[in-house]
Structures are given as C-alpha cells and as structure tokens.
C-alpha positions, 0 to 999 in steps of 0.5 A: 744434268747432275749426276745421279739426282733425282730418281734418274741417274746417267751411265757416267753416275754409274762408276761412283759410290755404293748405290751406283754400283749396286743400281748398275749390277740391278740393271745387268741382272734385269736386262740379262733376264728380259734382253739376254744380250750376247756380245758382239763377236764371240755371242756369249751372254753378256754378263754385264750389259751396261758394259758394251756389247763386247764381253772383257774376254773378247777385249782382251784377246784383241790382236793389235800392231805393235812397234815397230811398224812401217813409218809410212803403212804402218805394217810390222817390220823388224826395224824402224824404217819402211816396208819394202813395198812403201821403198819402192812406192808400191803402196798407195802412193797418194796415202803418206800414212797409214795406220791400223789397229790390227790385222783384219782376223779374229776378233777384230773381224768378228766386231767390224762385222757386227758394226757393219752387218748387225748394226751394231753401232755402239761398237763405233766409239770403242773402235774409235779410241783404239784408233785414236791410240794406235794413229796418234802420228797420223792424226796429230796435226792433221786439220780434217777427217773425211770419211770414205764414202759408200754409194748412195744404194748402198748407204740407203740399203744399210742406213749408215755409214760405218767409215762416218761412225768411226770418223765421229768417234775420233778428236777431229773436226769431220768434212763429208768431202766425197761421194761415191759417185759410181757403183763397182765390181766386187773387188774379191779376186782381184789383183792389185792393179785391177783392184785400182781401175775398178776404183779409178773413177768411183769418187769424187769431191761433194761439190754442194757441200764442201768448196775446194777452199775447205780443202786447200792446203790442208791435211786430211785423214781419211777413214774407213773400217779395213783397208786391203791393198789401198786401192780405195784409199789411194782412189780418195786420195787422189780426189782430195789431193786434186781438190787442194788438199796439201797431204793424205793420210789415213786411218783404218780399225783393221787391215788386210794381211795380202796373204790371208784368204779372207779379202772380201774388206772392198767387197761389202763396203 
C-alpha cells in the first residue's frame, strides 16, 4: 500500500510533510474530544492519542537496569562479573542468562498491569523493543523464543497471553513448546524452595505441536512479563533442556527486587 494516497493515509504516512502533520494533530484533537483516552500507567488525558497509549512523560521516568549488571541475571552489581547468589548457583540454575529491562516498580508495574489486566495489548510491541535493547546478549544467537505459558482456564479467562505478545514483538522466530499442564498455588508468601515444588510439575513440551527435533540442539530464550526468584523459568527450563534443547536463557520486561514487598509477578500470571 502507499503511503499517504488517496483520501486514506497509514499511521507511518503520519511523520512526513506538512498535511501529515496537521491530519495527525486533527485525529488527536478528534479522538481526544469523543474517546478521552488516558495513558496507561499515570491515567493522564492522552494529548496525543496516536502516539501510544503511554503519555512521554511516563516514557521518560521509566526506571531501567544500567551496567553493570550480573553476566549471568542480569541484576546490578558494582563490577563486571557475577552476583553472589549466580556464584554459588542459587539462582535458576537451568537459566544461563537473564535479562530484564527494569526492577518490577513504578512505572514499569503500572504498564505491565495494563498490558495484563486492562488489555491493553498495544503496550506489547513498545515493551518489546525495550527488551529487545536491554537482552541484545541474550538474544543474539539464540535460534528460538518460547514463551512461558499460562493454564488453559487462565488464557480463556484472559483471551491472551501476555508472554506470547511480548515474544511476537522481538526479532526471533517463536515456537509455542509448552503448556501449563496443571494449575498452581498462589506463589505470593512463599520462599523460594516452596516457590520451586509448587512449579516442579506445572510444564511440559507441547508434544501435538512441536517435535523433540525442533528443539535439539538449540538455543532457546524464553519469555515472560516479570520474573521473581526464577522458580518459574527455572521449571521451563528444564522442560526444554530434557526435550534436547542445547542452552536456556531468558528475557523478562521486569523483575522482582526479593526485598520490595510487592511479589505477587507468579501470583496472577
């Protein structure tokens, strides 16, 4: 299709030329006035609809993990090299990389929420180019994204998957490989090691979609929203290091700081 032909024009046709300009300022101003669309995470009036449903404001004051970081979960430390908890193996031991945008507060909360709870799905492809910039480590030469899956009740309850969304966004081919083949506890209030027998048996390899020989040798990143402890990731993982694959990493928008009081990320997946 061209751009801007005709009496249609593209979102893309937008950002050129004067009569772009002015028919994208039109279109704010109308669906200001009909739709009074607010942005997603501090439900401000959107001045510029066509924008994003996020306001620039909001944008700006994102909170992000800067190097240097844990080579191996990707958390701030003081020097380049790895956490004591990734030394000592105590950390999802089957993940060999993680990386995350930003810690699981704030804004960042605010538009996880809103992609989960409010649908608000567009939110998917901007979280996605973040993640993109923040895991280029992880995903460069990685072969496949597999996405961490929600239980059947739970996908029909919501009508997505937000890990999917998320995967779709980034610059790899995406394999649906597991399921959730059983419905957990709440994970809110438990330690780690409980955290990780809830989740022991939760997952497995989608067998009518997806051959071992997809896997084998491969390496795959998985995907989700937040991760708390890696309980699970680590549960995925594993699935996925049985079924062939050569290396597990992953890639999550936010995560968890163990101390911060907030830690319900497994608890509404």
């Amino acid at each position: 299709m061209k751009k801007g032909t005709g009496p249609f024009f593209t979102a893309s046709s937008l950002k050129k030329g004067p009569v772009p300009f002015f028919a994208r300022r039109a279109i704010d101003g109308l669906l200001a006035v009909l739709l009074a669309p607010r942005c997603a995470s501090c439900e401000e009036l959107l001045d510029s609809p066509t924008s994003g449903v996020v306001c620039p404001r909001c944008w700006s004051a994102l909170v992000v993990f800067t190097p240097p970081v844990c080579e191996r979960c990707g958390l701030p430390v003081l020097r380049t090299g790895s956490c004591g908890p990734c030394r000592a193996r105590a950390f999802a031991a089957e993940i060999t990389r993680l990386r995350a945008v930003g810690p699981y507060d704030g804004t960042l909360r605010r538009l996880l929420h809103a992609l989960k709870y409010d649908g608000r799905r567009t939110l998917a492809k901007r979280l996605g180019i973040l993640l993109e910039a923040h895991a280029h480590d992880v995903l460069d030469g990685a072969h496949l994204l597999v996405p961490v899956p929600l239980h059947v009740s739970r996908r029909r309850e919501r009508g997505f998957n937000q890990a999917t969304d998320l995967a779709s966004a980034l610059d790899l081919p995406r394999v649906d490989a597991l399921a959730r083949v059983a419905t957990t506890r709440s994970q809110t209030g438990l330690s780690r090691d409980q955290r990780v027998r809830n989740v022991r048996h939760a997952f497995a390899v989608r067998t009518r979609a997806l051959t071992s020989a997809a896997l084998c040798d491969r390496v795959v990143v998985l995907v989700d929203d937040v991760c708390t402890t890696g309980a699970t990731l680590e549960a995925c993982a594993r699935v996925l290091a049985r079924a062939g694959a050569r290396e597990v990493r992953a890639v999550t928008v936010a995560r968890a700081l163990l101390h911060h009081p907030q830690m319900d990320t497994d608890t509404h997946r």
